[in-house]
N, CA, C and O atoms as a GROMACS GRO file, in nm:
protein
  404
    1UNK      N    1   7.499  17.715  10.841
    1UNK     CA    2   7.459  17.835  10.772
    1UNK      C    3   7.520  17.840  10.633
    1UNK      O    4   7.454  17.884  10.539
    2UNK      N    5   7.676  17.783  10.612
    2UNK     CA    6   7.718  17.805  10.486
    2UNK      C    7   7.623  17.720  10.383
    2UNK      O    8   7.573  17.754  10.276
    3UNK      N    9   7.616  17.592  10.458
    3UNK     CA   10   7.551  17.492  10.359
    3UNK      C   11   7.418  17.503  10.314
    3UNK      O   12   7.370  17.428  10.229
    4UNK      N   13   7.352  17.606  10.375
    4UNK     CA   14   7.207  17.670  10.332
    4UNK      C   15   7.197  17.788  10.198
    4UNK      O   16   7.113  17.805  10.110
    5UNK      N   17   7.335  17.860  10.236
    5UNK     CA   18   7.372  17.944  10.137
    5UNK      C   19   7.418  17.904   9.970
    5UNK      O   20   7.394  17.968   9.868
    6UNK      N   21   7.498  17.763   9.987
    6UNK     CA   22   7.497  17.732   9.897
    6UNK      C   23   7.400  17.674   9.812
    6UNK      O   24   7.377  17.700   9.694
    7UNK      N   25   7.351  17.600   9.882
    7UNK     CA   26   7.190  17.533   9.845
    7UNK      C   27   7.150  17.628   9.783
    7UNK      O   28   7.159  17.629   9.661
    8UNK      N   29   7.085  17.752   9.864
    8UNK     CA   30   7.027  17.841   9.778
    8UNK      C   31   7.079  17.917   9.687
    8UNK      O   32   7.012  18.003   9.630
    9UNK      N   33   7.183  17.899   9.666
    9UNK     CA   34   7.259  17.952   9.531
    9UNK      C   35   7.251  17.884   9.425
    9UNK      O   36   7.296  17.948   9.330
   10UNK      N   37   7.222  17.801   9.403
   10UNK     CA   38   7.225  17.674   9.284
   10UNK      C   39   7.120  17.708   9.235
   10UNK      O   40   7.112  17.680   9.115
   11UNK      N   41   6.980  17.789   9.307
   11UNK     CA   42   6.872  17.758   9.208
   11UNK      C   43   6.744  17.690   9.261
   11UNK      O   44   6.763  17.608   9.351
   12UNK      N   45   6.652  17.703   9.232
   12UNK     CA   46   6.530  17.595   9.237
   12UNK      C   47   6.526  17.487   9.201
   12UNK      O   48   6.473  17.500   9.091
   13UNK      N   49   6.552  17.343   9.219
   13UNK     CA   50   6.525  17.244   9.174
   13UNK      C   51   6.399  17.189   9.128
   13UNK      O   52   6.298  17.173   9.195
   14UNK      N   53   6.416  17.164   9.016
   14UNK     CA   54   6.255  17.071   8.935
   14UNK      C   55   6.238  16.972   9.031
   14UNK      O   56   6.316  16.891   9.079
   15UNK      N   57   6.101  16.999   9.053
   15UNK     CA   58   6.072  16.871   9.158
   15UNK      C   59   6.045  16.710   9.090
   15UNK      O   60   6.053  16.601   9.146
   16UNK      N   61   6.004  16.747   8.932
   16UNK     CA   62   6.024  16.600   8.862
   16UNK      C   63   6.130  16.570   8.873
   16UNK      O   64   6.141  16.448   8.877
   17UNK      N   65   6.264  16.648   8.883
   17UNK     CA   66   6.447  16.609   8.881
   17UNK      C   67   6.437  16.517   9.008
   17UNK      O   68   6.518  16.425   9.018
   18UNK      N   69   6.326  16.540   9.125
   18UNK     CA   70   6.358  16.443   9.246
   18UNK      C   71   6.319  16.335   9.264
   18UNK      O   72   6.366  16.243   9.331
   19UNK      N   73   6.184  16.346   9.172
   19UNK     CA   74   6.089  16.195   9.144
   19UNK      C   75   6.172  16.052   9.024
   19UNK      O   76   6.163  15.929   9.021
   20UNK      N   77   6.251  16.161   8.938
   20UNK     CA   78   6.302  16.072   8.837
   20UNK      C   79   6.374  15.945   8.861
   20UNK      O   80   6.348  15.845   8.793
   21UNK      N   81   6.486  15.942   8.978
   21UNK     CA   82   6.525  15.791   9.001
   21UNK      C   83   6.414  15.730   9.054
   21UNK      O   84   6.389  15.622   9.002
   22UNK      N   85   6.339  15.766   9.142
   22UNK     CA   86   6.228  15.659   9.159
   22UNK      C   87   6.125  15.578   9.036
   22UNK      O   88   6.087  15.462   9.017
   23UNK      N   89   6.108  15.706   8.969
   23UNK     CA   90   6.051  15.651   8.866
   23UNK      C   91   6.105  15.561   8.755
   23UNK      O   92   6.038  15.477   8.696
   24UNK      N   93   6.273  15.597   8.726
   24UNK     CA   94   6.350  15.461   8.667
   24UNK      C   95   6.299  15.315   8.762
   24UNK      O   96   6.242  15.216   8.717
   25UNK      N   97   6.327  15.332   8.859
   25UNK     CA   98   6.365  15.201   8.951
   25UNK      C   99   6.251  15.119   8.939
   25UNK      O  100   6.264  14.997   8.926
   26UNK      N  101   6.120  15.184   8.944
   26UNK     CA  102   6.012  15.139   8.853
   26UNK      C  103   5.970  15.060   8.796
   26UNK      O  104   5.919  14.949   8.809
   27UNK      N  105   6.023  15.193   8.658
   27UNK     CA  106   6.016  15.101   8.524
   27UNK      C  107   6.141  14.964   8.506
   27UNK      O  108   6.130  14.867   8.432
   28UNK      N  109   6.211  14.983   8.563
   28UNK     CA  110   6.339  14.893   8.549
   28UNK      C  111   6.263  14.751   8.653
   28UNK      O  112   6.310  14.641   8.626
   29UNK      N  113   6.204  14.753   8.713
   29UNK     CA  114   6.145  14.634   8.820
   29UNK      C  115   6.040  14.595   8.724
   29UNK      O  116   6.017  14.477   8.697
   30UNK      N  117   5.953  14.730   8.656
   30UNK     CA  118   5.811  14.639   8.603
   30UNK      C  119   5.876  14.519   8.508
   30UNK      O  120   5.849  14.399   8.510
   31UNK      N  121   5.993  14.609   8.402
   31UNK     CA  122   6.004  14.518   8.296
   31UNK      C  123   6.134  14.385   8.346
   31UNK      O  124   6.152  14.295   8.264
   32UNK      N  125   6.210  14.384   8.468
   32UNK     CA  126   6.243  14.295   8.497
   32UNK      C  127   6.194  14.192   8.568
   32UNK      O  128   6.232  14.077   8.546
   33UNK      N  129   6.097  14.221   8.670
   33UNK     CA  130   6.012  14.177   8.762
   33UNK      C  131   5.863  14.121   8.695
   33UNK      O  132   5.829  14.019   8.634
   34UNK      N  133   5.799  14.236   8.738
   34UNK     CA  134   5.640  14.197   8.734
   34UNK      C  135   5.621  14.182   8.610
   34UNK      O  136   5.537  14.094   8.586
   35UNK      N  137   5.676  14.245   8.500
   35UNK     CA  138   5.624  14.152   8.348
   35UNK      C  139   5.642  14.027   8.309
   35UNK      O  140   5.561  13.967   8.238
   36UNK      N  141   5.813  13.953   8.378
   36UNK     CA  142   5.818  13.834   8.321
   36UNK      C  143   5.696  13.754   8.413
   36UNK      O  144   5.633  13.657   8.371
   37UNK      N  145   5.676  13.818   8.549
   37UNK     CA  146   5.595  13.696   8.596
   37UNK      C  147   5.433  13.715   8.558
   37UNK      O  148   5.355  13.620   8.572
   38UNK      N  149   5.405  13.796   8.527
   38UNK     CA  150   5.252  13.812   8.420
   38UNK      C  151   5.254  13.696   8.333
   38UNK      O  152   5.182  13.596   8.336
   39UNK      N  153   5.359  13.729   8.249
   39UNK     CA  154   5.332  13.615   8.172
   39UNK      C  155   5.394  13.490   8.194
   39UNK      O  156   5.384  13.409   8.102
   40UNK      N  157   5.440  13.466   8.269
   40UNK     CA  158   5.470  13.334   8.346
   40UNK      C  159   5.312  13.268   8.386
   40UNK      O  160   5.255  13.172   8.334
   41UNK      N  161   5.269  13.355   8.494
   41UNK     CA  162   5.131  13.328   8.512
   41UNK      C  163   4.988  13.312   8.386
   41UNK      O  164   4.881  13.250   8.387
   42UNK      N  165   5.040  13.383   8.310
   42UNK     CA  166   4.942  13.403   8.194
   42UNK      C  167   4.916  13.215   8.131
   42UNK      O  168   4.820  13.140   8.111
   43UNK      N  169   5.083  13.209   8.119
   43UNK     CA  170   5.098  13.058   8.037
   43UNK      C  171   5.045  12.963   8.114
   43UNK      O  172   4.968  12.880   8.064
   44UNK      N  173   5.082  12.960   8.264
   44UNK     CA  174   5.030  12.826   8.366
   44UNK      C  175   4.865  12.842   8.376
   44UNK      O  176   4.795  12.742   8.395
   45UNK      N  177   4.806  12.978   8.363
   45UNK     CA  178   4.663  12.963   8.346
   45UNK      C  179   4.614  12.869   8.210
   45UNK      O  180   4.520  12.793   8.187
   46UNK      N  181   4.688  12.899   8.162
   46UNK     CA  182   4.655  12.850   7.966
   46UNK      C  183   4.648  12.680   8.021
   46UNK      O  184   4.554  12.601   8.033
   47UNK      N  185   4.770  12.673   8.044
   47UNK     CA  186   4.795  12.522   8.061
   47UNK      C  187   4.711  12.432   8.170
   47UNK      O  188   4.676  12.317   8.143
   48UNK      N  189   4.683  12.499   8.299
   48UNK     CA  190   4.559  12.434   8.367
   48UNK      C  191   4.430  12.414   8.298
   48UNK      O  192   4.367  12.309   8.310
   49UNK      N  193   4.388  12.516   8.224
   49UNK     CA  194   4.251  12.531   8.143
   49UNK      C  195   4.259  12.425   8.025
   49UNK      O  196   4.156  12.383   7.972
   50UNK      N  197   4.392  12.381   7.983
   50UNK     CA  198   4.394  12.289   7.855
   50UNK      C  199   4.383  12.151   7.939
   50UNK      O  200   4.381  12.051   7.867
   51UNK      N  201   4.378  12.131   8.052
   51UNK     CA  202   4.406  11.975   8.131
   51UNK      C  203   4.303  11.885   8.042
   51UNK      O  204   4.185  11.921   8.041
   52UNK      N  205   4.335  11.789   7.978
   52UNK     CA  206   4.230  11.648   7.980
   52UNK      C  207   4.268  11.534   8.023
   52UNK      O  208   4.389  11.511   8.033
   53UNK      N  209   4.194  11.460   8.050
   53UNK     CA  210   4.194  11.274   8.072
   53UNK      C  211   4.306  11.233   7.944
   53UNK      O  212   4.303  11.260   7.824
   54UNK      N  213   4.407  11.155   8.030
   54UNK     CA  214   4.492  11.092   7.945
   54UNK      C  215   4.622  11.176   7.941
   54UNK      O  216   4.722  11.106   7.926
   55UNK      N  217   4.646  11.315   7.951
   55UNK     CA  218   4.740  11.386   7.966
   55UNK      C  219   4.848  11.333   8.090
   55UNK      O  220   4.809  11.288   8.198
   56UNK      N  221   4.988  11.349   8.050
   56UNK     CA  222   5.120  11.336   8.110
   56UNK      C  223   5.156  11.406   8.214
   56UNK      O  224   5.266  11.445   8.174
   57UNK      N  225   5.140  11.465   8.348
   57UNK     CA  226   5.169  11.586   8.415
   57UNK      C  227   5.277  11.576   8.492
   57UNK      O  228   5.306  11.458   8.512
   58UNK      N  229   5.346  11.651   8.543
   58UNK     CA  230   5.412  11.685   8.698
   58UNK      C  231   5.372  11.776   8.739
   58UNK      O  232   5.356  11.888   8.690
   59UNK      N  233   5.339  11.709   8.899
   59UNK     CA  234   5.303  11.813   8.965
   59UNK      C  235   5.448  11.919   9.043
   59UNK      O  236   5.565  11.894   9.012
   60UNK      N  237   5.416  12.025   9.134
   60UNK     CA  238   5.475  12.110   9.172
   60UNK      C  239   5.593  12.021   9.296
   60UNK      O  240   5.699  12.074   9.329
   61UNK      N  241   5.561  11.921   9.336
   61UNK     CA  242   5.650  11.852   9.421
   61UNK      C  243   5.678  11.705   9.313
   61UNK      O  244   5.678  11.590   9.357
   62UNK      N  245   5.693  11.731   9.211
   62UNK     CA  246   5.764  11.670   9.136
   62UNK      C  247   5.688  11.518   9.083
   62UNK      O  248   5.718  11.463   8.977
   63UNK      N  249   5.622  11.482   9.145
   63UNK     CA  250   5.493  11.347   9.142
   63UNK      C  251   5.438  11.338   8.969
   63UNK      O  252   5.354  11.424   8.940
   64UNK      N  253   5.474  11.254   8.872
   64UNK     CA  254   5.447  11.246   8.725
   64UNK      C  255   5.388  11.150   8.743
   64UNK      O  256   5.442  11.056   8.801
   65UNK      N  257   5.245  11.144   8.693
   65UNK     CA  258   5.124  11.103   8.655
   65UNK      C  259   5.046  11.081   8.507
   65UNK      O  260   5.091  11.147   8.414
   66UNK      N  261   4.955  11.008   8.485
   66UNK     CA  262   4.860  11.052   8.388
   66UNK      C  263   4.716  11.092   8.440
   66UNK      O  264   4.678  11.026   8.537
   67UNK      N  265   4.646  11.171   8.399
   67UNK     CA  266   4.525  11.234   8.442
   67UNK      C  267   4.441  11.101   8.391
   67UNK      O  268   4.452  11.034   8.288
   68UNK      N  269   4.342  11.090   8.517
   68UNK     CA  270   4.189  10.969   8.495
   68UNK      C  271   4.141  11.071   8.519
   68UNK      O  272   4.183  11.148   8.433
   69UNK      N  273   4.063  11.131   8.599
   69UNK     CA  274   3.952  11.265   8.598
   69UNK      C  275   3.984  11.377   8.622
   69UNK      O  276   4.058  11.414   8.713
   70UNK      N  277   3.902  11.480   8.498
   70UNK     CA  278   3.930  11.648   8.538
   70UNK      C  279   3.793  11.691   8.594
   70UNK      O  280   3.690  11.674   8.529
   71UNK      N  281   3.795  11.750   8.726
   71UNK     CA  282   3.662  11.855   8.733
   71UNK      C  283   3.718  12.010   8.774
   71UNK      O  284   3.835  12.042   8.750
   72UNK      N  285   3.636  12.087   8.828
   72UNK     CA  286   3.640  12.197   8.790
   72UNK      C  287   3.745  12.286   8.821
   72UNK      O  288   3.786  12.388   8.766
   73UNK      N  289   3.802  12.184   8.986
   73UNK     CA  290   3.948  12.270   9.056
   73UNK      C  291   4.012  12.187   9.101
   73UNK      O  292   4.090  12.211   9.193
   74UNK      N  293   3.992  12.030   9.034
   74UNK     CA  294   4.097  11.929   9.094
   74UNK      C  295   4.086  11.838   8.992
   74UNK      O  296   4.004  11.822   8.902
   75UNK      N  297   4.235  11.752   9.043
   75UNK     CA  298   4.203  11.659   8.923
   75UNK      C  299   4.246  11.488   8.980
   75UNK      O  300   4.309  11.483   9.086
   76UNK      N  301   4.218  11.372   8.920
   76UNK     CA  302   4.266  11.259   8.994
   76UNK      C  303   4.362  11.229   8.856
   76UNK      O  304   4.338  11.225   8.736
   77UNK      N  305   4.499  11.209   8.948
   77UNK     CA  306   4.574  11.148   8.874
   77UNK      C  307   4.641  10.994   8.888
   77UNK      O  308   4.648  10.948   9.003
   78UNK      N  309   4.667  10.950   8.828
   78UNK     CA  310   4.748  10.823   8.827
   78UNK      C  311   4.867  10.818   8.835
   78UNK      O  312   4.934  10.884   8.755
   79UNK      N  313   4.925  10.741   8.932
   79UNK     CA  314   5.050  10.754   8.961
   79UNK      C  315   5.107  10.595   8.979
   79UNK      O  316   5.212  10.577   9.041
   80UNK      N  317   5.052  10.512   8.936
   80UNK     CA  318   5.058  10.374   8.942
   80UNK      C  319   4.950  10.291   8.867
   80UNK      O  320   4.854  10.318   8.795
   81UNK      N  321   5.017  10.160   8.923
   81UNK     CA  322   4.875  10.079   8.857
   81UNK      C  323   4.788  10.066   8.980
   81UNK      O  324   4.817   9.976   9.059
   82UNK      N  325   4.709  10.128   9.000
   82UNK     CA  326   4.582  10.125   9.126
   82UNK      C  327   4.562  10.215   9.199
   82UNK      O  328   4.469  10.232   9.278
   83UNK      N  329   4.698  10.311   9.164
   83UNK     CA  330   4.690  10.426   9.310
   83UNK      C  331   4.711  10.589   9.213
   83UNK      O  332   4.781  10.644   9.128
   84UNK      N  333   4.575  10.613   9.314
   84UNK     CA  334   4.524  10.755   9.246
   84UNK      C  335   4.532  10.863   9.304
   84UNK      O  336   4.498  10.837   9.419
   85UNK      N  337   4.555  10.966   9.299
   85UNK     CA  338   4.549  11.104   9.422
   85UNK      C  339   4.472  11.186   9.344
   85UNK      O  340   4.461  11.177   9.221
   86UNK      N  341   4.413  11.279   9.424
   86UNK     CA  342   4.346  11.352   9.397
   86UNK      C  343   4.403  11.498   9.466
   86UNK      O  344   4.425  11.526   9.584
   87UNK      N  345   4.416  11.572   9.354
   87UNK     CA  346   4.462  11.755   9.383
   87UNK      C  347   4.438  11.857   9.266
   87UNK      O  348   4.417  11.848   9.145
   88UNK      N  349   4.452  11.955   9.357
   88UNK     CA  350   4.406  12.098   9.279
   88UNK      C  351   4.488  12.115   9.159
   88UNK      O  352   4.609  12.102   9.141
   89UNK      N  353   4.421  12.137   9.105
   89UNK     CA  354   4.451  12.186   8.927
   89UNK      C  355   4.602  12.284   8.943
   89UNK      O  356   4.692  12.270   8.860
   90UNK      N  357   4.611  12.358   9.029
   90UNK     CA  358   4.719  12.454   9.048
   90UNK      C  359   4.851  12.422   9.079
   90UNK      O  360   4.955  12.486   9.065
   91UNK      N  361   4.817  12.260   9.143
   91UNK     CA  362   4.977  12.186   9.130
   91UNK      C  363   5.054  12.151   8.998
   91UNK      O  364   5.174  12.121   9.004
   92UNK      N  365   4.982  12.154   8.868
   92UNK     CA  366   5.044  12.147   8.800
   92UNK      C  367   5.125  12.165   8.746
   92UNK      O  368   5.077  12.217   8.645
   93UNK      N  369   5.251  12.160   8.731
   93UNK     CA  370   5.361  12.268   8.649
   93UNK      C  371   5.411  12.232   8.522
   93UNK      O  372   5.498  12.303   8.470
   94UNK      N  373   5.358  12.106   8.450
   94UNK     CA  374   5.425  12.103   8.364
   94UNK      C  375   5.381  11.996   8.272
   94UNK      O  376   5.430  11.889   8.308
   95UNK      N  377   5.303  11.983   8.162
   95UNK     CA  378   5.268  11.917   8.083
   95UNK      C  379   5.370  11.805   7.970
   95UNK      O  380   5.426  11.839   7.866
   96UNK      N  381   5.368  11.682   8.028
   96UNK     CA  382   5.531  11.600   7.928
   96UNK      C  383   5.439  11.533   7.820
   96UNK      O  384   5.321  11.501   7.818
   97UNK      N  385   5.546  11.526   7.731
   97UNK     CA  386   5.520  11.494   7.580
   97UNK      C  387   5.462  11.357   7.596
   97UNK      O  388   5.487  11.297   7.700
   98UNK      N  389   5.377  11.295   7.494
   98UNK     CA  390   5.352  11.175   7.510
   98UNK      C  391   5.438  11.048   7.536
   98UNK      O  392   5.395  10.938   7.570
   99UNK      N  393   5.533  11.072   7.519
   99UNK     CA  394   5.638  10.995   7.491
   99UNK      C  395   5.684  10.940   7.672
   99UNK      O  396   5.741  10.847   7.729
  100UNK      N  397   5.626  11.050   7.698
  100UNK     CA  398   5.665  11.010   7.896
  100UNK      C  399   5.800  11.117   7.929
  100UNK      O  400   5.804  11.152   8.047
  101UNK      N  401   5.884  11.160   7.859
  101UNK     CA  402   5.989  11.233   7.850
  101UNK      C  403   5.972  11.393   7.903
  101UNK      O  404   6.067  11.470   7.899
   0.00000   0.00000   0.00000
């Protein structure tokens, strides 16, 4: 009973005053979280869409190749002299300089 009394002595609370940490925690996740990986994703789209024949790659389990054919959601790469695999455009992670480096 006391602790009701006091409660109601303080006042009405703004009900935005109750939403406000949620709404930090939020904004503090969008711009730590989900923005860097937007554009994380933004760039690896860029970079699948730039793939051509002759390009340097690694894939996502680490396999460095040069691209022999691009089609529309896979690609054959070279990984030797004779031996070719063939996989989805989405393994890619990482485009190396000509140099092989």
């Amino acid at each position: 009973m006391i602790l009701f009394l006091i409660g109601q002595s303080s006042g009405q609370s703004n009900p935005i005053m109750g939403l406000l940490p949620l709404i930090l925690i939020f904004v503090v996740f969008y711009f730590l979280l989900i923005l860097p990986q937007q554009r994380k994703q933004k760039q690896h789209r860029k970079l699948v869409s730039e793939l051509q024949k002759g390009d340097r790659v690694t894939t996502s389990s680490g396999i460095r190749g040069t691209i022999a054919n691009v089609k529309d959601d896979t690609i054959t790469l070279l990984i030797a002299d004779g031996v070719k695999i063939e996989l989805e455009k989405g393994h890619i992670v990482n485009k190396l300089n000509p140099s092989g480096s």
